[in-house]
N, C-alpha and C positions, 0 to 999 in steps of 0.2 A: 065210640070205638076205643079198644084200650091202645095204651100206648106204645108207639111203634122205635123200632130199632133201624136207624141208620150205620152200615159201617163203612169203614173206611176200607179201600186198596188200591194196591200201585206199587209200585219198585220201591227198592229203597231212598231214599235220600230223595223223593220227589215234594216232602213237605205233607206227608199225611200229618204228622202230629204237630207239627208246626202250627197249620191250616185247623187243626180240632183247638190246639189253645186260643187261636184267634178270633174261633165263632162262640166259644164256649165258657174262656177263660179259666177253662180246666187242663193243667201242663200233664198230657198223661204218662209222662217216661219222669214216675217214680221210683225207677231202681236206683243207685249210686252205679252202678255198671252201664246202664243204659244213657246218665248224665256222662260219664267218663267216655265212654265212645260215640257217642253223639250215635246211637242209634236206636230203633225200640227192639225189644227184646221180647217183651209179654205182651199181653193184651192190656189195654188201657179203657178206661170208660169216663165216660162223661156225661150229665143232664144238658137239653139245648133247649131253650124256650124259644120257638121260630116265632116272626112276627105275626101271625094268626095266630098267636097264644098257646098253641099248641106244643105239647110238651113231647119230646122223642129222647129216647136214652143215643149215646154213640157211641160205639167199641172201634177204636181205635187198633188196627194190626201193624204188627212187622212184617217188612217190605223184601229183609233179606231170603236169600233162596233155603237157610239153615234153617228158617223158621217156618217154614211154609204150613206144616202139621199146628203150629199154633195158630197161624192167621186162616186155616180152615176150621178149627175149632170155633173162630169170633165170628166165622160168615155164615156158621149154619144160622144162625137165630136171625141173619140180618132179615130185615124186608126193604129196603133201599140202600142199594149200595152207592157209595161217594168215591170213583175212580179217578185216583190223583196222579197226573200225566203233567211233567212238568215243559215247559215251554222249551228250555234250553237241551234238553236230551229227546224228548218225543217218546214213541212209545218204546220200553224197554222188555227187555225177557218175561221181568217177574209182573210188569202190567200183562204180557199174556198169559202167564199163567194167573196169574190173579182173577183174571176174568174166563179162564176155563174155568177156576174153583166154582166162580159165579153162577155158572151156567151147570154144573155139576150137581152142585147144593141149591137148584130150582128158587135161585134170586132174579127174581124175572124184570127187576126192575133198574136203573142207574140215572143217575147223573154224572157228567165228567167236570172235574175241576181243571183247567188247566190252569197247575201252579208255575211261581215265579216268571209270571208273564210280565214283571217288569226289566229282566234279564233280556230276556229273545223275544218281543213288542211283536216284531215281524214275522214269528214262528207261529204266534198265538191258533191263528184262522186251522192254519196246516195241521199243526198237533190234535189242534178240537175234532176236527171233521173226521183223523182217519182215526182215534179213539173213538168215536161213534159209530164209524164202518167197522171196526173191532168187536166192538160189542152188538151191534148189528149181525154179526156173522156169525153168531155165538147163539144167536135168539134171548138177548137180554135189552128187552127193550130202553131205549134213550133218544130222547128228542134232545137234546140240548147241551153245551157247554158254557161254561163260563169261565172268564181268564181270571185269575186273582193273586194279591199279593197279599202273603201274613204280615210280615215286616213294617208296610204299607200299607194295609187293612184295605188293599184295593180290591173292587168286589164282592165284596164280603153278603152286602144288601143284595146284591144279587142271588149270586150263591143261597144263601137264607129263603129267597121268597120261589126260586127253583125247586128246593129242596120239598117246599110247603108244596107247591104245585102237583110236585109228582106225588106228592104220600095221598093226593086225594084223589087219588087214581084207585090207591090200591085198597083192599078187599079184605077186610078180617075173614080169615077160615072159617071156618062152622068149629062149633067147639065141641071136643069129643066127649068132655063130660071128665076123661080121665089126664089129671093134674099128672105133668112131667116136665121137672127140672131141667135144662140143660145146660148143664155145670162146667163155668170155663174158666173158674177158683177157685180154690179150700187154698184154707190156710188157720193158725192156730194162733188164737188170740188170748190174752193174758186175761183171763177173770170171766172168760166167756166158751172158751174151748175150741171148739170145730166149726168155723165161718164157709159157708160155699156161697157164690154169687152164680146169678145166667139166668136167664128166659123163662119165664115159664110157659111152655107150649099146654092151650088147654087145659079145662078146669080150674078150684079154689084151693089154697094148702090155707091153714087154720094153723093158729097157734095151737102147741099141744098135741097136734096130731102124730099120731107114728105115721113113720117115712121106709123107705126099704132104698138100698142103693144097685143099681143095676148097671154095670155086673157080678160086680161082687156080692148081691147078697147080703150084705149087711142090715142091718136093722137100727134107727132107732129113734127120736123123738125130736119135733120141732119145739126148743125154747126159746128162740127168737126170733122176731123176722120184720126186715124193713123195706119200705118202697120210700128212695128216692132220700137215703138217709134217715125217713122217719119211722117209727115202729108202729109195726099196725098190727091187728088182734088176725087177719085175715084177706087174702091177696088172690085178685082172676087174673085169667090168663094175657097176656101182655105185659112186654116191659121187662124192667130188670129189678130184680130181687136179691136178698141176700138172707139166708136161715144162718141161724144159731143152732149146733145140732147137738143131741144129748146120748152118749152110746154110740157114736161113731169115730173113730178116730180118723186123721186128717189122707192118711197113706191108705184108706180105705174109700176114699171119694175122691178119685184123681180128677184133673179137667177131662174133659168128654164124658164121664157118667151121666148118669141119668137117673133124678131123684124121683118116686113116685110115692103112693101111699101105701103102706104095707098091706102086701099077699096083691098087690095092683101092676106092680113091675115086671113080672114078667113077661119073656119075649112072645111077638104073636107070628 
């Protein structure tokens, strides 16, 4: 199977990125803005090697209600979502709406974290269960929680071999044959140009090949591309990616576009 995408959600301040540095050792609130207020702001990602050796990318979202259009940007690609419900608050506004996006964007699947379960010990059982009735009631299947602490790394093995459990549940799509990006970064890099990262749903992109950007129309050519940090000559669908693009400028590939192969993008 290719490799699958776990994301994160939940309210703000419940410990989603806290909780991704801890299993991942990847800190994903790389802005100076988002270190300065202690909250995430963008989409964050990270590699997880779970203990089945199995490799999953995780996009990490913001929790605040200002961001919501970006943390539905990082759930469309998800296939297991990580809902982080913390012990001492319980379920909050943006855990439900977070878990409407869920069920919205046909994430059929969850695990619940309940974080900072070393705060409210006594809360733990409470918080788990009506998160599970939450998403229960939503039609986003979840059997399970688990309590854990980042700080404390309590959990954590848990959490991890949960996470393995439910992915082997779930089902690669059928693959449609036709490669489409789903794009939730560009940005412009010194000596390389026009960077996009995201998903690729379906089908192979090759080095070299013309690309087309949908919606805008654009055009223009893959000269780079890597899974997982390394560069590879050619990439199937699953997992996350990142092209090097040639003829496209960065205000022309916003996040939510949709990269495909040229004269292949258009709408059906």
């Amino acid at each position: 199977m290719s490799e699958l995408v776990v994301g994160t959600a939940g309210h703000i301040d419940h410990g989603k990125t806290a909780l991704v540095a801890a299993l991942t050792g990847v800190d994903c609130d790389r802005l100076a803005e988002e270190r300065r207020r202690g909250m995430t702001i963008e989409l964050g990602f990270a590699p997880w090697s779970l203990p089945s050796g199995r490799d999953v990318s995780v996009v990490d979202v913001p929790g605040h209600e200002r961001f919501i259009r970006t943390m539905a940007v990082g759930a469309r690609s998800t296939d297991l979502a990580l809902l982080c419900v913390a012990a001492d608050d319980g379920v909050m506004p943006q855990t439900q709406e977070h878990a409407a996006i869920l069920r919205v964007l046909t994430v059929r699947r969850a695990v619940v974290a309940v974080t900072k379960v070393d705060l409210a010990p006594e809360r733990a059982s409470s918080v788990g269960e009506s998160s599970l009735a939450l998403l229960h009631a939503l039609g986003v299947a979840a059997t399970r929680w688990v309590g854990v602490s980042a700080p404390g790394r309590l959990g954590l093995g848990e959490l991890a071999a949960a996470v393995d459990s439910e992915l082997d549940a779930i089902q690669a799509p059928a693959d449609r044959g036709h490669p489409r990006l789903l794009v939730d970064r560009s940005f412009s890099q010194v000596g390389t140009g026009t960077v996009v990262t995201g998903v690729l749903d379906g089908g192979r992109l090759h080095l070299g090949e013309g690309v087309e950007v949908f919606p805008s129309g654009k055009r223009g050519r893959i000269q780079g591309l890597q899974r997982r940090g390394q560069p590879v000559s050619a990439a199937e669908a699953g997992g996350r990616l990142a092209l090097a693009l040639n003829g496209i400028a960065v205000k022309d590939v916003p996040r939510g576009s949709v990269i495909g192969l040229a004269g292949d993008a258009s709408p059906s």
